[in-house]
N, C-alpha and C positions, 0 to 999 in steps of 0.2 A: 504494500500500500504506500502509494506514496505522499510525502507529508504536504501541506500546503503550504511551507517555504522552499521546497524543493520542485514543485508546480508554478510556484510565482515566480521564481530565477529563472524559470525556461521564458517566461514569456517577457517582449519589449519592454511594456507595460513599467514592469518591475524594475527594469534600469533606469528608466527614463526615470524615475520618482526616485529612484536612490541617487542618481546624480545631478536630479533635481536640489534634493534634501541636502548632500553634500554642499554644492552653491550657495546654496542657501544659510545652513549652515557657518559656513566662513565667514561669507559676508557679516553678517548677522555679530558671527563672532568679532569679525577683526576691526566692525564698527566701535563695540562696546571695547574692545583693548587698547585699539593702537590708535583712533580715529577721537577727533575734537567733536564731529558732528555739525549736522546745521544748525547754525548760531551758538555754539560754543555749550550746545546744551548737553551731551555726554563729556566734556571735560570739567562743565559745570558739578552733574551729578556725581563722577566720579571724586571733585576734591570734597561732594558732600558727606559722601559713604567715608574718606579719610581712610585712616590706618583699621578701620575694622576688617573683621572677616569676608562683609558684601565687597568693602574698598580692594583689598589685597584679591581677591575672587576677579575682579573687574581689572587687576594688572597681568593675569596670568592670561596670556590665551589657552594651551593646554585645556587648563581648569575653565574655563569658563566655556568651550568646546562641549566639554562632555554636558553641562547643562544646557546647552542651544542647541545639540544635538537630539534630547529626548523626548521631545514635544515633534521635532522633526521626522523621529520616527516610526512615529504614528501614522505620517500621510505613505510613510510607503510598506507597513503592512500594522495589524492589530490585533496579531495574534501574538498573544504574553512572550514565547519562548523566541521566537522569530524577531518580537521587538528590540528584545533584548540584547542578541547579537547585533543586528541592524542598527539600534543605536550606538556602540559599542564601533561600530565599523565606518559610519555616518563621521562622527566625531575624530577615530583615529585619520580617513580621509582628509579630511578639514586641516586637522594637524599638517599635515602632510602637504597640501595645498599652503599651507600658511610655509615651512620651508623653503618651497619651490620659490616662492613668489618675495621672499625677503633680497634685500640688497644682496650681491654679493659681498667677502667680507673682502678688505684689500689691503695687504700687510705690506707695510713698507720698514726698508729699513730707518733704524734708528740713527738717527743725528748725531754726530760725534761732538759731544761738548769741547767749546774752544779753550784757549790753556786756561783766561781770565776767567770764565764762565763759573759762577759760583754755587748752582745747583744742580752738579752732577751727583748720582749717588753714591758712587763707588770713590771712596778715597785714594789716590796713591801712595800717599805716605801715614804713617801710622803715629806723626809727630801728637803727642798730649797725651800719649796713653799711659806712658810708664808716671806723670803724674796723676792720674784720675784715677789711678788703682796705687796702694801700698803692696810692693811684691818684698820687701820685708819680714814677711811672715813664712816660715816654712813651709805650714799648710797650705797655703797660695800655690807651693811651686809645684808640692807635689800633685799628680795627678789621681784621679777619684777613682778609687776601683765600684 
């Protein structure tokens, strides 16, 4: 017998609405994370939510994926066990569309500090140390087992 998630995958129907749902999805998501909105009203509400659990919720795409994803998954099927999955897969998509679709990253080298340059991090020389520490002490020199 076969199940009616495995009757609905054969048909078009089923994809259209899942890659429907996906699109949907994303957007949906990548409004509420990454997006100000029209008239600055989702950067509004997000600095109202603040450092709470909805605020923090509203910075993650991931996390806020899987909730814009389960209501989505309903339009493309309504059976409990089938939803489940299908939400689950809706939302990991979305993920996955949100990757694609970021900047590339672009690594450049780093700048060689000039000799004057007074905020490199790496020290060349180790001048003030034997003052800021008393090496006086025995126990100083020796090493810690």
């Amino acid at each position: 017998m076969e199940s009616v998630f495995e009757s609905a995958m054969s048909t078009p129907d089923f994809w259209i609405r899942f890659i429907l749902a996906v699109l949907a999805t994303w957007r949906v998501t990548h409004l509420l994370a990454s997006e100000d909105g029209p008239g600055d009203v989702i950067v509004r509400f997000r600095a109202l939510l603040g450092q709470s659990i909805l605020g923090r919720l509203m910075d993650c795409f991931n996390c806020l994926s899987i909730w814009i994803s389960a209501p989505a998954a309903l339009f493309v099927t309504r059976q409990a066990l089938d939803w489940l999955f299908v939400w689950l897969a809706i939302s990991g998509a979305a993920c996955l569309l949100e990757r694609l679709a970021r900047e590339p990253l672009m690594i450049e080298p780093a700048s060689q500090p000039s000799e004057g340059d007074e905020f490199h991090v790496l020290r060349p020389e180790t001048s003030g140390v034997t003052e800021q520490f008393d090496f006086s002490d025995e126990t100083a020199s020796k090493p810690r087992a």
